[in-house]
C-alpha positions in Angstrom: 0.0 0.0 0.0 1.4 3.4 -1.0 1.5 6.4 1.4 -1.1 9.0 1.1 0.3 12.3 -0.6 1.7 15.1 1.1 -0.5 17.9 1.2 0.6 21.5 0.9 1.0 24.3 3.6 1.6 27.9 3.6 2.9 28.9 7.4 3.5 32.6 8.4 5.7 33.8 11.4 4.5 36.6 13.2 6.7 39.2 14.1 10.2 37.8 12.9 13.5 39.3 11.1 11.3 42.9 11.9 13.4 44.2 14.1 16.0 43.5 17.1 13.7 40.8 18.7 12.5 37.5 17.2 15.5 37.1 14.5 16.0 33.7 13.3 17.7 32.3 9.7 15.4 31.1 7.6 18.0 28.1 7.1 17.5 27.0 10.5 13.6 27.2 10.5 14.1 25.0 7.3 16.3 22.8 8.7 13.3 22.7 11.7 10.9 21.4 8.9 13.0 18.9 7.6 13.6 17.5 10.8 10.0 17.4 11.9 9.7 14.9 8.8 8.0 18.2 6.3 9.2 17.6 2.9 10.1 19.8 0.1 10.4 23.6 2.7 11.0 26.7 0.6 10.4 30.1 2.0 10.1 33.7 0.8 11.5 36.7 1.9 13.5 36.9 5.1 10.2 37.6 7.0 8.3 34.1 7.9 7.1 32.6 4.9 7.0 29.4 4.6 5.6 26.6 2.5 5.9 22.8 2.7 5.2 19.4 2.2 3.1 17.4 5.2 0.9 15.1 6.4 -2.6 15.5 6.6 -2.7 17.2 10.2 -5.4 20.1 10.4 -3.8 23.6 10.0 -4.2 24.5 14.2 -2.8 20.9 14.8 1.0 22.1 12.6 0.8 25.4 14.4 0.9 24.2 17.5 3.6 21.7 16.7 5.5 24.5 14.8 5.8 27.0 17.8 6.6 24.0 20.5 8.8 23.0 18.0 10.6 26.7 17.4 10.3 27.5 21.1 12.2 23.9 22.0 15.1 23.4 19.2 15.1 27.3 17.9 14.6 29.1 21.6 12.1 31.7 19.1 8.5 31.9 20.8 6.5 33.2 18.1 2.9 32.7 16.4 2.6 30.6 13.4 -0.3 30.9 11.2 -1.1 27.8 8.5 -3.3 27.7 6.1 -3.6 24.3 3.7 -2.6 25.2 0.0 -6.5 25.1 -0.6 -7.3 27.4 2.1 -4.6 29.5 0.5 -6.7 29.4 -3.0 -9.6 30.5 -0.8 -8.5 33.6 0.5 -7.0 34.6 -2.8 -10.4 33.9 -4.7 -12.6 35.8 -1.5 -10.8 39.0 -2.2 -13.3 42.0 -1.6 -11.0 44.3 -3.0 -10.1 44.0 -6.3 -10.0 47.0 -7.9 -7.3 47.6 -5.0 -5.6 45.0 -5.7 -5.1 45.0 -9.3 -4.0 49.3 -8.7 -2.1 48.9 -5.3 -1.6 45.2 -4.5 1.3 46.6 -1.9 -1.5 48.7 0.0 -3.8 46.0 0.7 -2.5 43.4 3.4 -4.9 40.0 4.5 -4.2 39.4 7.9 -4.1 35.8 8.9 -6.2 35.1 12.4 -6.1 33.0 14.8 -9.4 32.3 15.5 -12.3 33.9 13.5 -13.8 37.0 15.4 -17.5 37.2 16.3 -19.9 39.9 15.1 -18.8 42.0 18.0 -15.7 42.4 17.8 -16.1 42.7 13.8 -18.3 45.8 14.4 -15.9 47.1 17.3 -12.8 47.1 14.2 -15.6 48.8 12.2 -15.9 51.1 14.5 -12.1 52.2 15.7 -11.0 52.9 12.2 -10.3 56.4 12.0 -8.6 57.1 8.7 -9.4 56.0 5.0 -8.7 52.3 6.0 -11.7 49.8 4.5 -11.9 46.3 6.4 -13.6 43.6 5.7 -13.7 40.3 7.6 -13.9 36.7 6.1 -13.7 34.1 9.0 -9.6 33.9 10.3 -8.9 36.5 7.7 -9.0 40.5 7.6 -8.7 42.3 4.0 -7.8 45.8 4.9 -7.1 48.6 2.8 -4.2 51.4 3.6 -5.0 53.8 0.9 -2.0 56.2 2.3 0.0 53.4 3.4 0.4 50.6 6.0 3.2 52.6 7.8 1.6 55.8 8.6 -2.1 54.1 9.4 -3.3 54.4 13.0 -5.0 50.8 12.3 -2.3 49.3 13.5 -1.7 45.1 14.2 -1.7 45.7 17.8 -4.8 47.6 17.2 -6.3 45.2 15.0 -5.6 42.3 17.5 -6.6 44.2 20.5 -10.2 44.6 18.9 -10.9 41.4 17.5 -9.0 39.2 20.9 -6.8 36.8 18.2 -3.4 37.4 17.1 -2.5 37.4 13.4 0.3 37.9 11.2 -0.4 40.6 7.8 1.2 40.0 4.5 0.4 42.3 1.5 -1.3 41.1 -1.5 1.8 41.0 -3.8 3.5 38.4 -0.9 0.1 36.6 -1.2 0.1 35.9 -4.9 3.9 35.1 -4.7 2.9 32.6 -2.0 0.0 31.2 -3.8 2.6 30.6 -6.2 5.2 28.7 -4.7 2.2 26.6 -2.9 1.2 25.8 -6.0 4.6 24.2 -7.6 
């Protein structure tokens, strides 16, 4: 009997490589993969992007593998958001924005939850954005537009977070596609 394929898995890293904290080489988190038996790692960018080869294990069952794993054999305590390479497909066909992101794809950002948000706390974002920002919520994932960019927006992660009571981890559309690629290959 022949072993069932490997599906595919896009995993983001919150918060690494941006700063003084939370630096790791993507070589070692790589290396981390290949050891945990993933097949096949490749990542993008130097900030958290990974995708690879595995099992069938639900997305929240790998992230919670992935961060004991980082924290135990990398000493990096960070949040890891996975999404299947289908789920991937999903939030790239559920775009709300596409005008945006065919005109700007580097000012409009998914954010990748945690856990999906209730109506609350999806009327509370609503409700706290004070600039030109547009928002709209699909399940574990926030489309938000910075019309005058991400880095001068008071809707901030932290802010983001705050309001809806899950972490995430934001990549802009143009890493999306190049992700959707590589997950694709």
């Amino acid at each position: 009997m022949s072993e069932p394929p490997l599906s595919v898995h896009v995993a983001l890293l919150r918060a690494v490589n941006v700063g003084p904290r939370n630096r790791v080489q993507i070589s070692d988190l790589l290396a981390l993969l290949m050891a945990l038996g993933f097949a096949g790692g490749r990542s993008l960018l130097q900030s958290g992007n990974l995708v690879f080869r595995g099992d069938g294990r639900s997305a929240a069952a790998l992230e919670l593998l992935l961060e004991a794993e980082t924290a135990a054999r990398l000493s990096l305590h960070t949040t890891y958001l996975v999404r299947s390479a289908a789920q991937w497909e999903t939030v790239v066909a559920r775009n709300p924005f596409l005008e945006e992101a065919a005109r700007d794809p580097a000012h409009l950002l998914v954010m990748f939850l945690k856990e999906a948000p209730d109506e609350g706390a999806a009327a509370a974002l609503q409700a706290a954005i004070r600039g030109p920002e547009r928002v709209r919520l699909d399940g574990r994932h926030a489309y938000v537009v910075y019309p005058d960019g991400i880095g001068r927006s008071k809707l901030t992660t932290s802010l983001i977070e705050r309001t809806l009571g899950t972490r995430g981890a934001g990549r802009n559309w143009n890493t999306i596609l190049k992700l959707a690629d590589l997950a694709s290959t």
